[in-house]
N, C-alpha and C positions, 0 to 999 in steps of 0.2 A: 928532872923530875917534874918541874913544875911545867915544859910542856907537854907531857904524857900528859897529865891530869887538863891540859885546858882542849888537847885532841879529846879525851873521852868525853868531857862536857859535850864536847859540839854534837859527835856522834849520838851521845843522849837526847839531845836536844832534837835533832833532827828524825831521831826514831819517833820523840813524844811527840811532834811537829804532824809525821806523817800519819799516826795513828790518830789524830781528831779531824782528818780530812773524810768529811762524808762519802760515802762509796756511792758510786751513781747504781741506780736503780732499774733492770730493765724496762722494755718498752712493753706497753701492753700493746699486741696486733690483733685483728683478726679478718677472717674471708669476707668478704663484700660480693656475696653472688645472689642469680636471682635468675628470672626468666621476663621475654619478652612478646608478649600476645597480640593477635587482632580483635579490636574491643569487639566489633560483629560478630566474628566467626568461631574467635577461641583459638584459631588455628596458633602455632608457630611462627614468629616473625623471624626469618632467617636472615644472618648478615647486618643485622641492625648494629649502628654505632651508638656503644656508651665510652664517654665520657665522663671524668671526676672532674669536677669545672677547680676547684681547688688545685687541683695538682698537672691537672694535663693531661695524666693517663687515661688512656684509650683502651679498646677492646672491643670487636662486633659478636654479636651473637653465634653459635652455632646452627647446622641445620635442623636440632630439636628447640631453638630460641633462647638456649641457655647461654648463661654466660657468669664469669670468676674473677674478682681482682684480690689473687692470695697473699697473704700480709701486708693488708692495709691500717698504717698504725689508729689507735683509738681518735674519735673526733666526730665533729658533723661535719657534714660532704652533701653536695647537692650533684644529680647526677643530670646531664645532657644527651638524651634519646633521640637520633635520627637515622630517618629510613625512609628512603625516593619512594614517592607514590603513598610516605606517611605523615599526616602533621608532626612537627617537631614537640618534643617534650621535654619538660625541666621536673625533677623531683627536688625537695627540700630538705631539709635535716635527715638528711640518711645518718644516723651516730653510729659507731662504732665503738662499743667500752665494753668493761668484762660483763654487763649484764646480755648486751645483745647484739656480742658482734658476730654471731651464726645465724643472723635470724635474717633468709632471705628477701630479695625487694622482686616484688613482682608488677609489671609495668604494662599497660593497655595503650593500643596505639591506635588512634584514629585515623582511617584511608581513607585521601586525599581519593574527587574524583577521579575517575581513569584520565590519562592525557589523551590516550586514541579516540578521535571523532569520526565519523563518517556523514560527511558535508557535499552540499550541492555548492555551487557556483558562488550564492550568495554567503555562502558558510552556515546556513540552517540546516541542523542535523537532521539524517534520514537514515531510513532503516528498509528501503525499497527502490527499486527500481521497475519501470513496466516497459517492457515493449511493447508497439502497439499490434495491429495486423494486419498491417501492409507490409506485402512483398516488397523485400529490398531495407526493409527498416532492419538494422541489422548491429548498429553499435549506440552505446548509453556511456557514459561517463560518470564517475563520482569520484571522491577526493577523500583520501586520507590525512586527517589533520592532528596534527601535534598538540598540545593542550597543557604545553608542562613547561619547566624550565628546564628541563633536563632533554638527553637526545633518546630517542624512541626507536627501539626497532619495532621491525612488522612483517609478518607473513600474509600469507593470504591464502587459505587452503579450499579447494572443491572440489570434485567429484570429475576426472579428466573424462568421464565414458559419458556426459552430460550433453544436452543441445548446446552449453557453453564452451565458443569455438577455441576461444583462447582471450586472456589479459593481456593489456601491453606492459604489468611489470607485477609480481607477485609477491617478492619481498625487497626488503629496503633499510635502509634508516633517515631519521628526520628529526633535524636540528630544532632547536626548541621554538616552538611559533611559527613553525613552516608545514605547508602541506603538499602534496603527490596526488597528482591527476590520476585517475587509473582508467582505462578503456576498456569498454566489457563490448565483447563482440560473439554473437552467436550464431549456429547454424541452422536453419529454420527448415532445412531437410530431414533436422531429427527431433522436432518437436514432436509431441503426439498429438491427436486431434483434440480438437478445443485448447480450453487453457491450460497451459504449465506453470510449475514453480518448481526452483529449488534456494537453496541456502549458499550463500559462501559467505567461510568463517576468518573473520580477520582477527587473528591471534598478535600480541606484541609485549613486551615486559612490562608495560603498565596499562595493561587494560585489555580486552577483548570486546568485538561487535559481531551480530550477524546483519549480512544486508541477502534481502529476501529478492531474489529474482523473477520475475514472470512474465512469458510471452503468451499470444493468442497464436494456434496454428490457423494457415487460411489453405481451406478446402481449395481444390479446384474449380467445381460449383457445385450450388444449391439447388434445391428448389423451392421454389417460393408459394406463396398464396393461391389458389385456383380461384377466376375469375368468371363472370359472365354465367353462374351456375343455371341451368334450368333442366325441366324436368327430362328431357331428352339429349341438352349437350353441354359442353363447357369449354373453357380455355385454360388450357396449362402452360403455368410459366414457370422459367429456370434463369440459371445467372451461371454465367462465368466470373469467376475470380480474378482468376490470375492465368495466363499463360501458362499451356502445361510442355513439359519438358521434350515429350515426345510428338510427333502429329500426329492429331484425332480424327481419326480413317469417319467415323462418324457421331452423331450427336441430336438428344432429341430428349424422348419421356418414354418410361415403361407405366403400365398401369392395369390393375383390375382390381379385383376382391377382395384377393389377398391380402394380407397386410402388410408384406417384403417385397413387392414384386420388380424382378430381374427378366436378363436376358434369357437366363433356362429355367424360369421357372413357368412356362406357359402365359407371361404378361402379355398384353398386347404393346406394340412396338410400333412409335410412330416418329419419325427424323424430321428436321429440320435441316430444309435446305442449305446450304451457304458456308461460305469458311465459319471456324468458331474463335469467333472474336469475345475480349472483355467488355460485360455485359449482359443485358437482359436477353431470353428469348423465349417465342410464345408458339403454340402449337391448338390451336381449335379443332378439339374433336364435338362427334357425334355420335348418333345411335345407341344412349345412355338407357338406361332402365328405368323409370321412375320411380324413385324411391331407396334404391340401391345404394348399397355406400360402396365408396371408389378409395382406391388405395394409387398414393401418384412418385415416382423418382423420377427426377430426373438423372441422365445417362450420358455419358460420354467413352467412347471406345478408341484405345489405341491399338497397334500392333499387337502388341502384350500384355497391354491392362484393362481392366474397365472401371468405371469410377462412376458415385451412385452420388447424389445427392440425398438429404433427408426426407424419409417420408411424410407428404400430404395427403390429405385424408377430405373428402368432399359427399355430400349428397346429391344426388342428382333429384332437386324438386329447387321449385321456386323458392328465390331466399329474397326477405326484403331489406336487402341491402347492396349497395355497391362497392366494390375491392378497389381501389385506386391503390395500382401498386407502385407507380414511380412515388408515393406521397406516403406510402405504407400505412392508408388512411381506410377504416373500413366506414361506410356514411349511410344510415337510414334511409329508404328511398322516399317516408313520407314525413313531412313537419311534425313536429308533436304537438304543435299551439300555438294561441296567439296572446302570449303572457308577458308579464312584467317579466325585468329581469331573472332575480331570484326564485320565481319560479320555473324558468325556464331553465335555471342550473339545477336547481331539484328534480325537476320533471325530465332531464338526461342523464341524470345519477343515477334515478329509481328505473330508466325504461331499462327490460328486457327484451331484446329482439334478437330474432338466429340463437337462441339460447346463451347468450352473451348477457354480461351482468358489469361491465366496466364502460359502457356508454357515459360519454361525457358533451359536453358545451364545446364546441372548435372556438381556437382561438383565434386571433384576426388573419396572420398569416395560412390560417389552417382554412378558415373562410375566405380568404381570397381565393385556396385552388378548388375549395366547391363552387366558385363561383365561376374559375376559368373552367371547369368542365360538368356546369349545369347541365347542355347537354344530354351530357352519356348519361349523370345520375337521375335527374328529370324532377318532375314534380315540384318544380319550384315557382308555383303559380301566386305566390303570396296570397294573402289576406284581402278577402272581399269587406271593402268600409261602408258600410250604408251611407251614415251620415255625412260623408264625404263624395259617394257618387263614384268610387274608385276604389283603386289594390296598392294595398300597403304592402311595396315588395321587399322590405326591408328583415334580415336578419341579426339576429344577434351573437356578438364575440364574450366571451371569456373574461376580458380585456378591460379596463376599469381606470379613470383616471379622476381625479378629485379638483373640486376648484369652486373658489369664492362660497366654501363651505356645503358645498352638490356634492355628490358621489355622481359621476356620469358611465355608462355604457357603451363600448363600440360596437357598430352594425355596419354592418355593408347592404346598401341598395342595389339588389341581384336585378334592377332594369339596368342601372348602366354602370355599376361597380364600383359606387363611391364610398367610400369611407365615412362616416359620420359618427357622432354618438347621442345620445338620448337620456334624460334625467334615469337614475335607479334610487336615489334618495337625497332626500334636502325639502328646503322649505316647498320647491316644485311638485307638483303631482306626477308619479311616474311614470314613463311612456309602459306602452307595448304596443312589440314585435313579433314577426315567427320565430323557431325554433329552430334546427335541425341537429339531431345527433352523430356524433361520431366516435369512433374509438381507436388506437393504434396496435395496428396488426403484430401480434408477436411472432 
């Protein structure tokens, strides 16, 4: 009897025992979601890693930038935001409790520059390349550079029906701090006349460039400036370019009234003798009209083609001036004066002659070749000096050099071709010279 009674004790005992044990309490959880943006754009940042730096867990964004971490128990939580090609980002007290654990976190991410560069040689970025226009110039180079810690792919996309003949490599990838030579080579058969441009677009997952292409097409020839005008004759000249593909059965200048004038349109037609080499050629006609304006191409004919230079356009009357075409130099045939400097530059800004309005001061180089072909141009009899008993044949340059607080002048002495120069300001009183003007043939 009496262990019956000290069993039910215990059992008593242990029922009251279990009945004052606090029952545990559940957890309060809840979602931790949010979206993640480009602070510029607004757009969606797709694939971006969050991290809960407390716990470890991870998760990247979807392709609308969203992103869920579902029963995350109550707490503050600082969150770890990374994305290649974005500054990295830490948020702080993210809480979690029954007041606001559904209240989303929305996250701005600032993008790093692109890592894709487009670099010359020395690694200075560029966004062009030129060909020039000479025959035969036919490849350029530039370089695609890496710019990141991470590896880079790259395409390179353009227009294959283009004068661009081909690249030596179009897409790729590039290790982080490395860069790809690329060679750009063209075909200069399908340029169009004058200048081209087109675009090619270098696309890669952390960045995009355009690099702007452009060549100059080179005519076969031109025609150039007409010379020697007067009122009954002239000289016409022309240039070869380039060697032309087929032989040129003949070659020369068409010309009249007209403002087009060709081989069928009634022009007059005058050849030059000789094979047709690269280079100038010249043709002296006569029996001009006085006063008539003259329309000029020069011509070249092959088997199958014929090919025009641009139209020159001439009066036949005296003009006072000289054409120096190897110099592309057009020159006054008379002085304008015998002035200090600065007026001698004023007084070839302001002349108008041959209806020309860009007359300028020649500079020393440009004076030396009026001086190797005084001659042709003439008139360079200098300045009669009284008080000197003689001719001051001295011209003046452009050209200007400073010293011991002078401003000085270059001239050349057209008796025997010296170079010198002469006060134009300083404590000295300043010389004067003749003048003569010139201006560059367009």
């Amino acid at each position: 009897m009496k262990k019956i009674s000290s069993i039910v004790l215990l059992i008593v005992a242990f029922v009251s025992f279990y009945s004052c044990v606090k029952k545990e309490e559940p957890k309060v959880t809840g979602s931790l979601y949010g979206s993640v943006t480009d602070k510029a754009t607004g757009e969606p940042v797709k694939y971006a890693k969050i991290e809960i730096m407390q716990t470890g867990l991870s998760i990247r964004t979807g392709d609308d930038g969203n992103f869920e971490f579902p029963q995350i128990e109550a707490g503050k939580y600082n969150l770890y935001v990374t994305k290649s090609g974005y500054t990295e980002y830490k948020t702080t007290d993210i809480i979690i409790n029954e007041d606001n654990k559904d209240k989303p976190v929305h996250i701005l991410l600032d993008k790093l520059p692109p890592a894709l560069q487009i670099v010359d040689d020395s690694r200075h970025e560029i966004d062009s390349i030129a060909f020039g226009y000479v025959e035969g110039d036919e490849m350029r180079s530039f370089n695609i550079f890496n710019n990141s810690d991470d590896a880079l792919e790259w395409e390179i996309v353009y227009k294959t029906d283009s004068w661009i003949k081909s690249l030596s490599k179009d897409a790729g990838n590039l290790a982080a701090g490395k860069s790809q030579a690329i060679v750009v080579t063209i075909d200069r058969t399908k340029l169009n006349p004058g200048y081209n441009s087109t675009v090619v677009h270098i696309v890669s997952n952390n960045g995009s460039k355009q690099l702007t292409v452009t060549a100059v097409s080179v005519s076969l020839l031109e025609t150039l400036a007409i010379t020697e005008i007067t009122p009954s004759s002239a000289v016409l000249n022309g240039k070869f370019n380039k060697k032309s593909s087929s032989a040129i059965e003949e070659y020369g200048f068409v010309y009249g009234v007209m403002p087009t004038p060709s081989l069928d349109n009634g022009a007059v037609k005058v050849v030059v003798k000789g094979m047709a080499q690269i280079g100038n050629y010249s043709y002296a006609i006569s029996g001009l009209t006085n006063g008539e304006t003259y329309f000029v191409r020069a011509f070249a004919k092959t088997e199958n083609e014929e090919f025009y230079g641009e139209t020159q356009s001439f009066i036949a009357q005296e003009v006072p001036y000289v054409t120096l075409i190897s110099a592309s130099l057009m020159v006054q045939k008379e002085d304008l004066g015998y002035v200090d400097w600065y007026s001698a530059k004023t007084m070839c800004e302001y002349s108008i002659v041959g209806g020309y309005t860009d007359w300028r001061m020649p500079n020393t180089e440009e004076l030396m070749i009026l001086y190797n072909n005084r001659e042709t141009i003439g008139g360079f009899d200098g300045h009669e000096i009284p008080n000197w008993h003689g001719t001051d044949s001295c011209y003046w340059s452009s050209q200007t050099r400073t010293g011991a607080g002078w401003i000085f002048g270059y001239l050349i002495d057209f008796s025997n071709g010296r170079v010198g120069d002469d006060f134009i300001a300083g404590t000295q009183s300043t010389g004067t010279h003749n003048v003569r003007a010139v201006r560059t043939m367009q």
